[in-house]
N, CA, C and O atoms as a Tripos MOL2 file, in Angstrom:
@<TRIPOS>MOLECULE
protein
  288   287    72     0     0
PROTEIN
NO_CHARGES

@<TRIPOS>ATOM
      1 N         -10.1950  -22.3680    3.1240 N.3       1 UNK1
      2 CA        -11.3770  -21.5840    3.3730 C.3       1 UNK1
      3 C         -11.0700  -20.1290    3.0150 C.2       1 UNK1
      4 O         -10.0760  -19.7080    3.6080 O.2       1 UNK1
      5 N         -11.6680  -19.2440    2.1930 N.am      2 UNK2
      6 CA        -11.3930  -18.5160    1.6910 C.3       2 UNK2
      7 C         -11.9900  -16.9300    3.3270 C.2       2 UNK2
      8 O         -12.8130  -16.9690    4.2410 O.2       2 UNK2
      9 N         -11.1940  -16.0630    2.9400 N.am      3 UNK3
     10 CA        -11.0120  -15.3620    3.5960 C.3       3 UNK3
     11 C         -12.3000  -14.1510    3.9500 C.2       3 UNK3
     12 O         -12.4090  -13.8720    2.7560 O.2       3 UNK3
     13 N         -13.1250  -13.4180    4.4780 N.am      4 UNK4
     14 CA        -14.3580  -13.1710    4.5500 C.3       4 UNK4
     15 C         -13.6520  -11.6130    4.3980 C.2       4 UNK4
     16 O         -12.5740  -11.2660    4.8820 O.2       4 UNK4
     17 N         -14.8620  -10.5440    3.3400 N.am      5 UNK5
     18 CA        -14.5580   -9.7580    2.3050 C.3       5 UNK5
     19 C         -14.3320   -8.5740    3.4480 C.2       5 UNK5
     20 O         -14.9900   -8.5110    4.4860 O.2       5 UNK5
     21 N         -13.3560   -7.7140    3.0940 N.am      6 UNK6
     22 CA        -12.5710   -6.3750    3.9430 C.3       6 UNK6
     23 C         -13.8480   -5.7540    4.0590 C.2       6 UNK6
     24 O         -14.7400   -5.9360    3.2300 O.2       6 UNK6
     25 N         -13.9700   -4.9880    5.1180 N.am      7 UNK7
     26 CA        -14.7480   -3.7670    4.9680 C.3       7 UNK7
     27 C         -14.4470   -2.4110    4.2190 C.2       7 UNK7
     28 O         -13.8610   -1.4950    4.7960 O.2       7 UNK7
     29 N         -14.8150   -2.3350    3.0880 N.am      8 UNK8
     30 CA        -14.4410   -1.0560    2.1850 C.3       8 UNK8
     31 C         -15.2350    0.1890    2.0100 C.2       8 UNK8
     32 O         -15.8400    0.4460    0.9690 O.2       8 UNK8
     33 N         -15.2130    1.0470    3.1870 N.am      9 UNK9
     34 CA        -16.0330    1.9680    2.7690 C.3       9 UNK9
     35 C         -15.4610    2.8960    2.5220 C.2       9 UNK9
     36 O         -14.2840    2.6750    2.8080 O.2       9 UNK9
     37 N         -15.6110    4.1120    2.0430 N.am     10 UNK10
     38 CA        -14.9120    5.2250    1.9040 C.3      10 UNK10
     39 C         -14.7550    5.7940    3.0030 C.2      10 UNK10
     40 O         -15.7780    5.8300    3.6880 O.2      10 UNK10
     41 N         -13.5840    6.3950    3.5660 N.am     11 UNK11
     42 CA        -12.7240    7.1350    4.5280 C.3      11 UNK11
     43 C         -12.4770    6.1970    5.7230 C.2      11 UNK11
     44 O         -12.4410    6.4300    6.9310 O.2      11 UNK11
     45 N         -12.2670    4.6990    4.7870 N.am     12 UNK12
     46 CA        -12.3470    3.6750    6.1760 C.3      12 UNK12
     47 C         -10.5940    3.6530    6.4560 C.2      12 UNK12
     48 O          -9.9550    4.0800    5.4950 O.2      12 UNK12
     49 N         -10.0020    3.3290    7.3200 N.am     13 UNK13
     50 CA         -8.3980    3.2320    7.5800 C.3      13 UNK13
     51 C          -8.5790    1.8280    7.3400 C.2      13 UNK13
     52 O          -9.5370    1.0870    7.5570 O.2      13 UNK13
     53 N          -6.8040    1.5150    6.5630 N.am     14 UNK14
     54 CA         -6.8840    0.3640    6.5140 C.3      14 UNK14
     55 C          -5.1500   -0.0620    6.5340 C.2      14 UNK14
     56 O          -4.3490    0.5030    5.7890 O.2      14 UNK14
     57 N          -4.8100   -0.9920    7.3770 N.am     15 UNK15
     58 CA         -3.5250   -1.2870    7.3490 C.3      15 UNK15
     59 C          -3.0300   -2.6010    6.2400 C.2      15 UNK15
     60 O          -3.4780   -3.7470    6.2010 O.2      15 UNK15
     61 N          -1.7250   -1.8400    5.2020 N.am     16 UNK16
     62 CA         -1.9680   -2.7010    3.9110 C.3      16 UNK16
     63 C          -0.5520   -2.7950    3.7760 C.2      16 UNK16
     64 O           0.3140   -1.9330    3.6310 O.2      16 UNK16
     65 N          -0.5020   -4.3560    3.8760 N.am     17 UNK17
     66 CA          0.8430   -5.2170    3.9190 C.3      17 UNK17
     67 C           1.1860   -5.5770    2.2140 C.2      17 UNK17
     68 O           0.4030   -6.2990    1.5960 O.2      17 UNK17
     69 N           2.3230   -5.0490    1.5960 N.am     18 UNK18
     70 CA          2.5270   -6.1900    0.9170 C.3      18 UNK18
     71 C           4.0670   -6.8280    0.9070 C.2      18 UNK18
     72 O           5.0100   -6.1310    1.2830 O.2      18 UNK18
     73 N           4.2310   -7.9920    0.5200 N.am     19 UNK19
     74 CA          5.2610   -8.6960    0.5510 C.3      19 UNK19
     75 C           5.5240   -9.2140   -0.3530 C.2      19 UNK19
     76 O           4.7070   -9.3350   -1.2660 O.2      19 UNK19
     77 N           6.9630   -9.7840   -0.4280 N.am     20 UNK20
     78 CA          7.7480  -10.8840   -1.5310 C.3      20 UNK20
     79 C           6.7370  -12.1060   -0.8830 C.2      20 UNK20
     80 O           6.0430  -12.2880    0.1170 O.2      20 UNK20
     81 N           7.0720  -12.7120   -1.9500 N.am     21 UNK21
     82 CA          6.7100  -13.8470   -2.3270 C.3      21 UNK21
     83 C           7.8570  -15.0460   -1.5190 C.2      21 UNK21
     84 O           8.9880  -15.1520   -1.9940 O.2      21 UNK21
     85 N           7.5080  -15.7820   -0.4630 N.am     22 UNK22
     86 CA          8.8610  -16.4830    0.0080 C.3      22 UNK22
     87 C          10.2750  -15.6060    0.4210 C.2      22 UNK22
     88 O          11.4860  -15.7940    0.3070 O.2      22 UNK22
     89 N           9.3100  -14.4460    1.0160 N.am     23 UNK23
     90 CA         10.2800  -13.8920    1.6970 C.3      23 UNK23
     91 C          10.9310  -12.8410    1.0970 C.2      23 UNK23
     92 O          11.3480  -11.8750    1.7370 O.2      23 UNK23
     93 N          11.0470  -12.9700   -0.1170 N.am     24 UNK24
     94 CA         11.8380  -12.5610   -1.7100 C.3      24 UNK24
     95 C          11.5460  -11.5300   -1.7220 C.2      24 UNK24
     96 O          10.3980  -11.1360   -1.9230 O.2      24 UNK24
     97 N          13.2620  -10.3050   -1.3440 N.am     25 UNK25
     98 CA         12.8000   -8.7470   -2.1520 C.3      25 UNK25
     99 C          11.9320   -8.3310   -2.8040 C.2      25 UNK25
    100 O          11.6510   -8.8410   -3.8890 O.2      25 UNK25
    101 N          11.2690   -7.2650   -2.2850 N.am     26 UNK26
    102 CA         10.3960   -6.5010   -3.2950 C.3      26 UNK26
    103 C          11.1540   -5.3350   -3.9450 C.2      26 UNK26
    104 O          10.6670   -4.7760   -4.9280 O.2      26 UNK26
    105 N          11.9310   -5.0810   -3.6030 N.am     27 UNK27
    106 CA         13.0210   -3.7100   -3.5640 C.3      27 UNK27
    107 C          14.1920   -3.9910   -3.7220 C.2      27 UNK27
    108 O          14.7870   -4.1330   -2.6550 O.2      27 UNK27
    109 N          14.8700   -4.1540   -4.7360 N.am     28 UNK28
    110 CA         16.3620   -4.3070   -4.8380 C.3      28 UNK28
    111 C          17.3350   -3.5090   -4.8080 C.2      28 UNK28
    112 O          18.5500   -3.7030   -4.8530 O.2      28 UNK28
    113 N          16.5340   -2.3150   -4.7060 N.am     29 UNK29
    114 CA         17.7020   -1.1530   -4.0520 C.3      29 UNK29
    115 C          16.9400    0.5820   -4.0820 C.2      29 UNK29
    116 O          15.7220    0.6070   -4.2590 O.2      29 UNK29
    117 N          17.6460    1.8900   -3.9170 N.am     30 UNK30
    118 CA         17.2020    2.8690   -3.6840 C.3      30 UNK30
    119 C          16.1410    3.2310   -5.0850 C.2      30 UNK30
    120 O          15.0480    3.7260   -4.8080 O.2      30 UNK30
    121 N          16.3790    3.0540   -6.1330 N.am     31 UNK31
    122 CA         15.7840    3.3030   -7.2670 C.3      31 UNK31
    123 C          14.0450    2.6540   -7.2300 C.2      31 UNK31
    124 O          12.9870    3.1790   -7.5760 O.2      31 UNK31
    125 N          14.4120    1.0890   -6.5550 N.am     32 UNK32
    126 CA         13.0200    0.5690   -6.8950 C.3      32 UNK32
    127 C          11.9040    1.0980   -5.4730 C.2      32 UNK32
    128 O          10.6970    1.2740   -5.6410 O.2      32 UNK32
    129 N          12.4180    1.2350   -4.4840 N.am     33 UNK33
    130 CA         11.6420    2.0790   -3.7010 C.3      33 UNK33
    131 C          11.4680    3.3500   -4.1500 C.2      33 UNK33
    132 O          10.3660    3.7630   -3.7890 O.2      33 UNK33
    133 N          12.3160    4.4520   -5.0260 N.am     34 UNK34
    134 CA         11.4860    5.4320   -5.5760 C.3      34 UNK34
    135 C          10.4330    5.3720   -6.4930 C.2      34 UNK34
    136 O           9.6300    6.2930   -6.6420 O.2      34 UNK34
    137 N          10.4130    4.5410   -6.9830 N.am     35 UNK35
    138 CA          9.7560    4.2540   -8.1360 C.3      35 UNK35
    139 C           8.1020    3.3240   -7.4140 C.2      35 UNK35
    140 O           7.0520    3.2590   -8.0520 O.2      35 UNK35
    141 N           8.3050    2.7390   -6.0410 N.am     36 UNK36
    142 CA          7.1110    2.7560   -5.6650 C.3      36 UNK36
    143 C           6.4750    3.8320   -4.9210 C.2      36 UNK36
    144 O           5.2680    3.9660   -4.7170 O.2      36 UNK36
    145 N           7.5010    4.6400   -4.5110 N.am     37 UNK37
    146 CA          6.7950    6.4520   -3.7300 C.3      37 UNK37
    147 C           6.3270    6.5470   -4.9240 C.2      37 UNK37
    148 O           5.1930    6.0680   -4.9170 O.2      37 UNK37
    149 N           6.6920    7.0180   -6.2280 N.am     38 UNK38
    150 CA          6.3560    7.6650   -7.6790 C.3      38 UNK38
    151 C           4.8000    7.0400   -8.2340 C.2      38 UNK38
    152 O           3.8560    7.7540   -8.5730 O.2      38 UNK38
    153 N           4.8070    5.9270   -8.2300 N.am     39 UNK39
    154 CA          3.6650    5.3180   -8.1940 C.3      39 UNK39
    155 C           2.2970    5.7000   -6.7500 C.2      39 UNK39
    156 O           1.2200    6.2870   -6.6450 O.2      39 UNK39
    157 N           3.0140    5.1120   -6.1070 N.am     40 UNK40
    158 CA          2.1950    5.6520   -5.1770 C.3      40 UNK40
    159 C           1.7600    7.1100   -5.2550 C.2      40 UNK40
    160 O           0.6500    7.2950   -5.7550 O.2      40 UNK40
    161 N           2.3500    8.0300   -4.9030 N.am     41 UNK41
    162 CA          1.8070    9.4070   -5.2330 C.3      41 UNK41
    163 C           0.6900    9.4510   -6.5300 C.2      41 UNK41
    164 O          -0.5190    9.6840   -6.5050 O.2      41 UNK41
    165 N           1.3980    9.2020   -7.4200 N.am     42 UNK42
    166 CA          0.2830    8.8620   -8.4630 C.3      42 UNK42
    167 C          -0.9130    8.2610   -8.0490 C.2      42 UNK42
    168 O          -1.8680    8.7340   -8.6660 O.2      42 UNK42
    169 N          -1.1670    7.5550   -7.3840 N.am     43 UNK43
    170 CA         -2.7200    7.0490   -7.1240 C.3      43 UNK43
    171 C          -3.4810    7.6410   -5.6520 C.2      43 UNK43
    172 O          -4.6670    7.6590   -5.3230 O.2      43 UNK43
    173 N          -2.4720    8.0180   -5.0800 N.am     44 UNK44
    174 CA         -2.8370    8.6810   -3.6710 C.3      44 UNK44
    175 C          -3.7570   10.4320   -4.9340 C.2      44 UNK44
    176 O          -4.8640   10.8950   -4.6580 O.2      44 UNK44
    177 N          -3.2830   10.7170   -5.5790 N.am     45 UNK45
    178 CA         -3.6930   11.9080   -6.4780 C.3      45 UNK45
    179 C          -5.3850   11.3670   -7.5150 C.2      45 UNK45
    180 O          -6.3680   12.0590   -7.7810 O.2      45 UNK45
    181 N          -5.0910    9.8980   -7.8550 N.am     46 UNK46
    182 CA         -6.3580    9.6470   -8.8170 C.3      46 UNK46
    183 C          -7.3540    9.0040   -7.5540 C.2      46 UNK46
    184 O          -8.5650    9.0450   -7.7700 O.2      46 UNK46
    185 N          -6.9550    8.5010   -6.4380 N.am     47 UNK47
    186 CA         -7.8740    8.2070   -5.8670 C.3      47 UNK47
    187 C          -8.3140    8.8160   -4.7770 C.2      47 UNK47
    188 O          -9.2300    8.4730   -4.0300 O.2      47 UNK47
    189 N          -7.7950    9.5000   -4.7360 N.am     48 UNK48
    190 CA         -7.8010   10.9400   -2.7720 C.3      48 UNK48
    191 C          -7.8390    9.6560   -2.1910 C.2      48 UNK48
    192 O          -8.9800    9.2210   -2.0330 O.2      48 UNK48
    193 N          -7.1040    9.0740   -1.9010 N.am     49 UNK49
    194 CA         -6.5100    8.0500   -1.1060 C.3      49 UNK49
    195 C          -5.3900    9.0760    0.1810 C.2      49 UNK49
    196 O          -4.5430    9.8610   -0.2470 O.2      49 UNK49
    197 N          -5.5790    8.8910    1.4730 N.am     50 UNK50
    198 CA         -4.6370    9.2900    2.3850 C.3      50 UNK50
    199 C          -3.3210    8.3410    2.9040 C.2      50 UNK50
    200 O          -3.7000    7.2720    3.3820 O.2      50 UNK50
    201 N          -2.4530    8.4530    2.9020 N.am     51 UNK51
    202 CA         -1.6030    7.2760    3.3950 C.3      51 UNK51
    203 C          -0.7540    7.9530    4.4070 C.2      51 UNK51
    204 O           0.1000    8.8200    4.2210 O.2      51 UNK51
    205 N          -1.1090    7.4520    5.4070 N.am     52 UNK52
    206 CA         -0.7860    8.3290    7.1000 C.3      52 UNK52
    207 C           0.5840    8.0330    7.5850 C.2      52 UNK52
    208 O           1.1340    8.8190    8.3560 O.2      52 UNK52
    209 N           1.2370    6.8180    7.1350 N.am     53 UNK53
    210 CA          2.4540    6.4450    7.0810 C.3      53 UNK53
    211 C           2.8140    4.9300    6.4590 C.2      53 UNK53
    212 O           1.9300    4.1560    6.0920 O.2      53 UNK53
    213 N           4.1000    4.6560    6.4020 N.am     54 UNK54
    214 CA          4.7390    3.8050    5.5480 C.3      54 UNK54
    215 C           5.5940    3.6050    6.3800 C.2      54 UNK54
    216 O           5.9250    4.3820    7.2760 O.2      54 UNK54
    217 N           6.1680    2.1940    6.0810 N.am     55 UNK55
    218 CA          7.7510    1.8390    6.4420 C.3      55 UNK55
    219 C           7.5100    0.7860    5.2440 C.2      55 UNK55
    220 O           6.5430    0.1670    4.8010 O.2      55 UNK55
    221 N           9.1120    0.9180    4.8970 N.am     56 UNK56
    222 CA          9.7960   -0.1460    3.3880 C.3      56 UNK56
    223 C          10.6260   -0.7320    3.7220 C.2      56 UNK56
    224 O          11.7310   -0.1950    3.8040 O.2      56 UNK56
    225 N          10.4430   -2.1490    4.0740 N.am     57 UNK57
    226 CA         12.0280   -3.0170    3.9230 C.3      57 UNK57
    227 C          12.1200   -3.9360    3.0200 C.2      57 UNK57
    228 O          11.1300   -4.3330    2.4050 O.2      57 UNK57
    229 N          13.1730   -4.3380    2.8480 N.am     58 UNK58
    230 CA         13.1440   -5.0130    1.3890 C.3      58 UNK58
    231 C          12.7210   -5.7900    0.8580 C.2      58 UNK58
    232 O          12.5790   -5.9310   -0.3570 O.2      58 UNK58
    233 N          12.3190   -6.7310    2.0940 N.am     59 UNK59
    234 CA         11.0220   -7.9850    1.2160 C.3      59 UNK59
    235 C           9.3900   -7.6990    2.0480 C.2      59 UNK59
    236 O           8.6300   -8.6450    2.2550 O.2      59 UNK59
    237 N           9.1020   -6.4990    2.3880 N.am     60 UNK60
    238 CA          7.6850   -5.9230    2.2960 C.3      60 UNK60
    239 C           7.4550   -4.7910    3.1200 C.2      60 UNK60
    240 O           8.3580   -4.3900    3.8540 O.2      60 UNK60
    241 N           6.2960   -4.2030    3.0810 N.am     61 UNK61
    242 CA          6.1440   -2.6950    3.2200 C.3      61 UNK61
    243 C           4.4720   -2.3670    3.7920 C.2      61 UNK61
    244 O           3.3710   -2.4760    3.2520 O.2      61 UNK61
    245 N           4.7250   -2.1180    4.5460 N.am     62 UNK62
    246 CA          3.6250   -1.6890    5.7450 C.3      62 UNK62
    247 C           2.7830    0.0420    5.1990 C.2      62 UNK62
    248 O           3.2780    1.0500    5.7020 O.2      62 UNK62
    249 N           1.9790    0.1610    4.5400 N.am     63 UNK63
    250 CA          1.2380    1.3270    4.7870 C.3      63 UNK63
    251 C          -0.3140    1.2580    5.3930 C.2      63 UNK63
    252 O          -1.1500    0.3590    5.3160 O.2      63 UNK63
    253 N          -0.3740    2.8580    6.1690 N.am     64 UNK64
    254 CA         -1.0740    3.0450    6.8340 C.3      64 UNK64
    255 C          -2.3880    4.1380    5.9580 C.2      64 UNK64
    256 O          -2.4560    5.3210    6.2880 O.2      64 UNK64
    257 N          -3.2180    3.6490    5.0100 N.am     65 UNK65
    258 CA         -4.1870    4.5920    4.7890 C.3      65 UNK65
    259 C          -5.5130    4.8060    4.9680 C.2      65 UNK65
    260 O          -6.2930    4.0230    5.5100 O.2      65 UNK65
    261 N          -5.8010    6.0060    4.4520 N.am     66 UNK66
    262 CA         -7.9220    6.4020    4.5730 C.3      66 UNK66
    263 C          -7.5970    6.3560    2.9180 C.2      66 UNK66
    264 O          -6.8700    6.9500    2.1220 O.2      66 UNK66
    265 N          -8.8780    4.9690    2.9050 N.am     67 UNK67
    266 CA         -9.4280    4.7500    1.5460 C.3      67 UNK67
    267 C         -10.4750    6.3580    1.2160 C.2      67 UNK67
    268 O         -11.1610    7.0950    1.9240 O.2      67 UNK67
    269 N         -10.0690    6.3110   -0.3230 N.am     68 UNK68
    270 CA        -10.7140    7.7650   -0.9870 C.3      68 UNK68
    271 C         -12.1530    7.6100   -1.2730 C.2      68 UNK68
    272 O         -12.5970    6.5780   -0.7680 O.2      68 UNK68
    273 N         -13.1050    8.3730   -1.9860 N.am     69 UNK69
    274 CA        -14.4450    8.2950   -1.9250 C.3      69 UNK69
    275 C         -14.1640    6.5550   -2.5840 C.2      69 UNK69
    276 O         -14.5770    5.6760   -1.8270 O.2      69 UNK69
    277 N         -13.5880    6.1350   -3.7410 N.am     70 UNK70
    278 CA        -14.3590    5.2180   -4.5630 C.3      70 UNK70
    279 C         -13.5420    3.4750   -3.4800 C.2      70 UNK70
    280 O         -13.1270    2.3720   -3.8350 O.2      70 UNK70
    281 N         -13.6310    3.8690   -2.7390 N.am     71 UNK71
    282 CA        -13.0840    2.7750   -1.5730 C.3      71 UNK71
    283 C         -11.1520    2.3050   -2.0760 C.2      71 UNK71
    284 O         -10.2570    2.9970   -2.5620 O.2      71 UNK71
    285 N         -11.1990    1.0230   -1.7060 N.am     72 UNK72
    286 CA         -9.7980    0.3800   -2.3430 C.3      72 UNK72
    287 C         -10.2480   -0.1610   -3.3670 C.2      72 UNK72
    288 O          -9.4920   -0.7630   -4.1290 O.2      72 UNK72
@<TRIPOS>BOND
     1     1     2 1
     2     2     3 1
     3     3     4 2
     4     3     5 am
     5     5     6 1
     6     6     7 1
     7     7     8 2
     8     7     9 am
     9     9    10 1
    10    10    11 1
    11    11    12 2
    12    11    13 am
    13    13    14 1
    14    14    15 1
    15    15    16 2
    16    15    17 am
    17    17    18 1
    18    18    19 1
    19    19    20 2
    20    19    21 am
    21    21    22 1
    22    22    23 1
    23    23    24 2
    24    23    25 am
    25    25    26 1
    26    26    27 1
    27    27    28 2
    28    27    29 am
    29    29    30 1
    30    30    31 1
    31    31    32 2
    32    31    33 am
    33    33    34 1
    34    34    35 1
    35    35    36 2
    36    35    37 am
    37    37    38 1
    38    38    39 1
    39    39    40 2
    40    39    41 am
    41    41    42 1
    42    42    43 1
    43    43    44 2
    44    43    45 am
    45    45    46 1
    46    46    47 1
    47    47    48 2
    48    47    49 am
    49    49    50 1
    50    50    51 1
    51    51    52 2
    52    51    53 am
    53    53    54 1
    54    54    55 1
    55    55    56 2
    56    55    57 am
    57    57    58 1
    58    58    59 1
    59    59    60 2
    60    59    61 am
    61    61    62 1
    62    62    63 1
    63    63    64 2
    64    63    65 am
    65    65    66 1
    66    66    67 1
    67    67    68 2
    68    67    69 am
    69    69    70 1
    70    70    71 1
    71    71    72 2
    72    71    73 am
    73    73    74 1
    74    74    75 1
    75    75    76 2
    76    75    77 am
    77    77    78 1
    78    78    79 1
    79    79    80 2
    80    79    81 am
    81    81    82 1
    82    82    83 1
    83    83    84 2
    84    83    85 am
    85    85    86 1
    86    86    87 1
    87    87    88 2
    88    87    89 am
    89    89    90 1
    90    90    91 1
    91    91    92 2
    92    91    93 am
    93    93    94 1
    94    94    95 1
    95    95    96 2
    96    95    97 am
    97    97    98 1
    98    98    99 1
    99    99   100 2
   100    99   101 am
   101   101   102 1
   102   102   103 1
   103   103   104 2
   104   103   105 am
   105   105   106 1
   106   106   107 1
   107   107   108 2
   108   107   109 am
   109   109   110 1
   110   110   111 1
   111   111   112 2
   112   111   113 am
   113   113   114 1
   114   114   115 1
   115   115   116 2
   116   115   117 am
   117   117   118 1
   118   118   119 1
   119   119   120 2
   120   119   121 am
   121   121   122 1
   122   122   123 1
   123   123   124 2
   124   123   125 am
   125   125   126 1
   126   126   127 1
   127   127   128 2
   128   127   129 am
   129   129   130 1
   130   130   131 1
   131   131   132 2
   132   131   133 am
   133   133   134 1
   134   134   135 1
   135   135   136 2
   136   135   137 am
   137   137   138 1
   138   138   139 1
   139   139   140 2
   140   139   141 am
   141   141   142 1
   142   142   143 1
   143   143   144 2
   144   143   145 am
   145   145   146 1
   146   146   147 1
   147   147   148 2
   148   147   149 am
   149   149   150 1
   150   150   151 1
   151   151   152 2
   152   151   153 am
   153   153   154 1
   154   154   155 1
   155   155   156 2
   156   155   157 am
   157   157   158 1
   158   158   159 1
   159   159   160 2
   160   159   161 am
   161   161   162 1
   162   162   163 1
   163   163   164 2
   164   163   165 am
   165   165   166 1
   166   166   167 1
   167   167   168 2
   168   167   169 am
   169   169   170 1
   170   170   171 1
   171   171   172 2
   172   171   173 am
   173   173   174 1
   174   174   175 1
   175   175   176 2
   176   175   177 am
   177   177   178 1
   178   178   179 1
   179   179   180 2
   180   179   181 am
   181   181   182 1
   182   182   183 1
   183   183   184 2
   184   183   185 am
   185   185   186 1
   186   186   187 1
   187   187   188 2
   188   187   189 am
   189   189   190 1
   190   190   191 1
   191   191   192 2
   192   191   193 am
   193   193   194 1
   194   194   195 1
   195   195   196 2
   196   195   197 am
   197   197   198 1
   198   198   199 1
   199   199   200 2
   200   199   201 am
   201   201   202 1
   202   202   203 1
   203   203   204 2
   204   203   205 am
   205   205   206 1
   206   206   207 1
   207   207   208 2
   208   207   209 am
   209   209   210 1
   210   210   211 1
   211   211   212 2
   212   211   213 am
   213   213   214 1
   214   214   215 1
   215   215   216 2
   216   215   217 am
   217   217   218 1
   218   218   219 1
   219   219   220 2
   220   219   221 am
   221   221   222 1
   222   222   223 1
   223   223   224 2
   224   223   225 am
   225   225   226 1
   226   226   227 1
   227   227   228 2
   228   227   229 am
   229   229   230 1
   230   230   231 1
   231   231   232 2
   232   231   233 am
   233   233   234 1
   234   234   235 1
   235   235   236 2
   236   235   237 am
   237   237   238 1
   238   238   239 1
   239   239   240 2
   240   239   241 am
   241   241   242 1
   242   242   243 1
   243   243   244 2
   244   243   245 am
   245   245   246 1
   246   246   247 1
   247   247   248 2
   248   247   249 am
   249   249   250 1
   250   250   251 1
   251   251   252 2
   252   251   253 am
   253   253   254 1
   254   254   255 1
   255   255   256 2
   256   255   257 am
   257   257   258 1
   258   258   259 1
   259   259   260 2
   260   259   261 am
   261   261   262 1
   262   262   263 1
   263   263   264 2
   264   263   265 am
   265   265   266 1
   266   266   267 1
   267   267   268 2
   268   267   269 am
   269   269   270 1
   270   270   271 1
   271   271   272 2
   272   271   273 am
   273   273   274 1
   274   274   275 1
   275   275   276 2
   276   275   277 am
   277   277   278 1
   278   278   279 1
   279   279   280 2
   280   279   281 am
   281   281   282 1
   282   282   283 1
   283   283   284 2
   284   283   285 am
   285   285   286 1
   286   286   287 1
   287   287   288 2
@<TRIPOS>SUBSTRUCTURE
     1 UNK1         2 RESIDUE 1 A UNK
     2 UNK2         6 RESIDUE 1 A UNK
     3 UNK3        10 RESIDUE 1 A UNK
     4 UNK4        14 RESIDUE 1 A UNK
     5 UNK5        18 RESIDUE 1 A UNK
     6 UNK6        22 RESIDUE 1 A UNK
     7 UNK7        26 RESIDUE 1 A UNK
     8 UNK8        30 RESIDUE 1 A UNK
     9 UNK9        34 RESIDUE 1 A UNK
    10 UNK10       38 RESIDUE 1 A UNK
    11 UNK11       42 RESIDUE 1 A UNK
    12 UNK12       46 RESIDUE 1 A UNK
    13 UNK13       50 RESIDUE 1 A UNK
    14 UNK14       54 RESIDUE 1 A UNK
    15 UNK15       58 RESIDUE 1 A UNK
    16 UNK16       62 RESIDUE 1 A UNK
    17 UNK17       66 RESIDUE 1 A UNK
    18 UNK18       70 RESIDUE 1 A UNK
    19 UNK19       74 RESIDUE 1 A UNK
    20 UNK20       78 RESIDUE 1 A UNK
    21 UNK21       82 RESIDUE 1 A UNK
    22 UNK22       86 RESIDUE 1 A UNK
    23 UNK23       90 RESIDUE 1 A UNK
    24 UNK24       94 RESIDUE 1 A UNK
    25 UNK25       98 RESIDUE 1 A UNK
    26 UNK26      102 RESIDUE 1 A UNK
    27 UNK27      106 RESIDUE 1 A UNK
    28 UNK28      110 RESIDUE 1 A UNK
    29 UNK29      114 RESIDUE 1 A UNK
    30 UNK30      118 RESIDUE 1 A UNK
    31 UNK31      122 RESIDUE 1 A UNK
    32 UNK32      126 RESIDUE 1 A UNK
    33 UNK33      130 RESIDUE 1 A UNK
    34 UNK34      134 RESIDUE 1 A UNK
    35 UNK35      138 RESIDUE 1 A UNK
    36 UNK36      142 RESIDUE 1 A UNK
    37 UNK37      146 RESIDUE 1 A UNK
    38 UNK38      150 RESIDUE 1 A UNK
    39 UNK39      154 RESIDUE 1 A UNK
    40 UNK40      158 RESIDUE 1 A UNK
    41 UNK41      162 RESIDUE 1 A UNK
    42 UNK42      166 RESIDUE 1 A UNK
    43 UNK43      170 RESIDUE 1 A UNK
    44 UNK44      174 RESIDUE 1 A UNK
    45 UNK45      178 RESIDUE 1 A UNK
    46 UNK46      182 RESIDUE 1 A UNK
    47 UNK47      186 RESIDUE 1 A UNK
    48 UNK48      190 RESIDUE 1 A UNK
    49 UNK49      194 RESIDUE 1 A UNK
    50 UNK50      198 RESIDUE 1 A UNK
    51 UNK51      202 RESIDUE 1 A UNK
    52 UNK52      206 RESIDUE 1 A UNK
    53 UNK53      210 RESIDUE 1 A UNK
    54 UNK54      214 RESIDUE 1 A UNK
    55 UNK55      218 RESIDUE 1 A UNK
    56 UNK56      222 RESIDUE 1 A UNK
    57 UNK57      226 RESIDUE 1 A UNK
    58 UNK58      230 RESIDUE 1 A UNK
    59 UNK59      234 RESIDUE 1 A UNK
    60 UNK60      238 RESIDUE 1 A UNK
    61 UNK61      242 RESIDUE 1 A UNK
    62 UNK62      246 RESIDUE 1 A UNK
    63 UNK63      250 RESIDUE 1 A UNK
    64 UNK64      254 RESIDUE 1 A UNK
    65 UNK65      258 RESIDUE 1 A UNK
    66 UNK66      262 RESIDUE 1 A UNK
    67 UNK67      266 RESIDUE 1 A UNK
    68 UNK68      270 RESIDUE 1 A UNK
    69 UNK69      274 RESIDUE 1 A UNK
    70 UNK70      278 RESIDUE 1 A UNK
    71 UNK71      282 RESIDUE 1 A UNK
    72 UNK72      286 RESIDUE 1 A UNK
C-alpha cells in the first residue's frame, strides 16, 4: 500500500532520513561526508532551504529542515 503524499508547503519543517540500503554505508570516510556538507550547502543556497540540524553516521543521516519557498 503505497504511502499517503508528505505535506509540502513552503516553510513547513520536515525531519529527513536517509539511509544505506541494507544497512550499507553511505559514507566511507571523512571525505565522503564533506562532499555531502558541499552539496548540501549548495542547495540549502538554490533553494533557501533551512537545515536546523544534522547528525551523520555511516549508514544514514538525520536532518532537520524548513522547506524554501518552492517546497521539497
Amino acid at each position: 500500500m503505497p504511502r499517503k503524499a508528505r505535506l509540502d508547503v513552503p516553510g513547513t519543517l520536515h525531519h529527513v532520513m536517509v539511509r544505506g540500503i541494507d544497512g550499507i554505508n553511505i559514507f566511507q570516510d571523512e571525505e565522503d561526508r564533506k562532499a555531502f556538507v558541499d552539496r548540501m550547502r549548495s542547495l540549502v543556497k538554490e533553494t533557501e532551504t533551512r537545515i536546523l540540524a544534522w547528525a551523520f553516521m555511516d549508514n544514514h543521516t538525520h536532518l532537520l529542515i524548513i522547506s524554501g519557498p518552492a517546497g521539497l
